[in-house]
C-alpha positions in Angstrom: -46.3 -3.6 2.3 -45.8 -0.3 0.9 -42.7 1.7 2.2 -40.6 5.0 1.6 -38.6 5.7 -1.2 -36.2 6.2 1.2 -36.8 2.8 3.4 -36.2 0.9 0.1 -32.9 2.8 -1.2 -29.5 1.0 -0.4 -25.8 2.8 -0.7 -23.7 0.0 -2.7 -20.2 -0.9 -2.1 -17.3 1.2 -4.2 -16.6 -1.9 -6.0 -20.0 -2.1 -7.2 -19.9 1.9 -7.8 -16.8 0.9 -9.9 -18.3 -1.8 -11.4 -21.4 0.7 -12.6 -18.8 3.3 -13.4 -17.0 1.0 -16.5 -19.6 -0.9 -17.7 -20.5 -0.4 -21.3 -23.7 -0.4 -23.0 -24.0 -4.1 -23.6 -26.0 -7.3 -22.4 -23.1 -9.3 -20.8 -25.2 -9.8 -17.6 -28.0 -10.5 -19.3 -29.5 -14.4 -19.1 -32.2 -15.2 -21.9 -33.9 -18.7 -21.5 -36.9 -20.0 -24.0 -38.3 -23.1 -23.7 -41.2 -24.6 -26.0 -43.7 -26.6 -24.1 -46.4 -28.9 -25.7 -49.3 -29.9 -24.0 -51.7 -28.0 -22.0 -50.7 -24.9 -19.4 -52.2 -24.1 -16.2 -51.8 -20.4 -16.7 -52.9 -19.9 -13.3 -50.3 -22.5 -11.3 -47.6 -20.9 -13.9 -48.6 -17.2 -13.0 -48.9 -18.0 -8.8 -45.1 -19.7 -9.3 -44.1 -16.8 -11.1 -45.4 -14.6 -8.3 -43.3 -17.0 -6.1 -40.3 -16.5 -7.4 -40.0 -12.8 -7.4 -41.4 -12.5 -3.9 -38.9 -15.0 -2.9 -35.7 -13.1 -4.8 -35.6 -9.4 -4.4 -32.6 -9.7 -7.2 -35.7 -10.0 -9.8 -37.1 -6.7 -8.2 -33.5 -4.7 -8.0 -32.8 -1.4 -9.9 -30.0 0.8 -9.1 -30.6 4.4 -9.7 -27.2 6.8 -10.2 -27.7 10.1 -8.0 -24.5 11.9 -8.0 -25.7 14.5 -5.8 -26.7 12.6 -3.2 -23.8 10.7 -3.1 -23.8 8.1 -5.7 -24.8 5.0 -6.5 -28.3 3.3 -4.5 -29.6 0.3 -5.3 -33.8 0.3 -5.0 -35.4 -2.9 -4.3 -38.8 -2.6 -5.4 -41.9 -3.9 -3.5 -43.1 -7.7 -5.5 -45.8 -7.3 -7.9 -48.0 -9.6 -9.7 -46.7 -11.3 -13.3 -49.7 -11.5 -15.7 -49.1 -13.6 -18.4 
């Protein structure tokens, strides 16, 4: 499933350019979760739901890379890869 730098680059909107443009150095989108679980883990089921996941939701595979001289702001949606744990 390998593509082209260029098959996996997106133009955003302005307001998401704008968005990019004012936002500070800070972790206000940022979403931490920890959770303590007793008992035994099936590494293996946990790892494949994992890999579920960020197949399933290319939000968990989105970067956006600034290019001002080609125009902007892209947003780069990454082929999935595997989670080890």
């Amino acid at each position: 499933m390998s593509t082209s730098i260029s098959d996996r680059l997106r133009i955003v909107s302005p307001q998401q350019q704008y968005l990019h443009g004012i936002e500070t150095p800070s972790q206000t989108f940022w979403s931490c979760y920890a959770s303590l679980v007793q008992g035994p883990v099936d590494v293996e089921r946990l790892q494949s739901a994992l890999n579920a996941v960020v197949r399933r939701h290319e939000i968990l595979r989105t970067t956006f890379l600034s290019l001002p001289a080609a125009g902007g702001l892209f947003q780069v949606i990454e082929d999935p890869k595997p989670v080890s744990l």
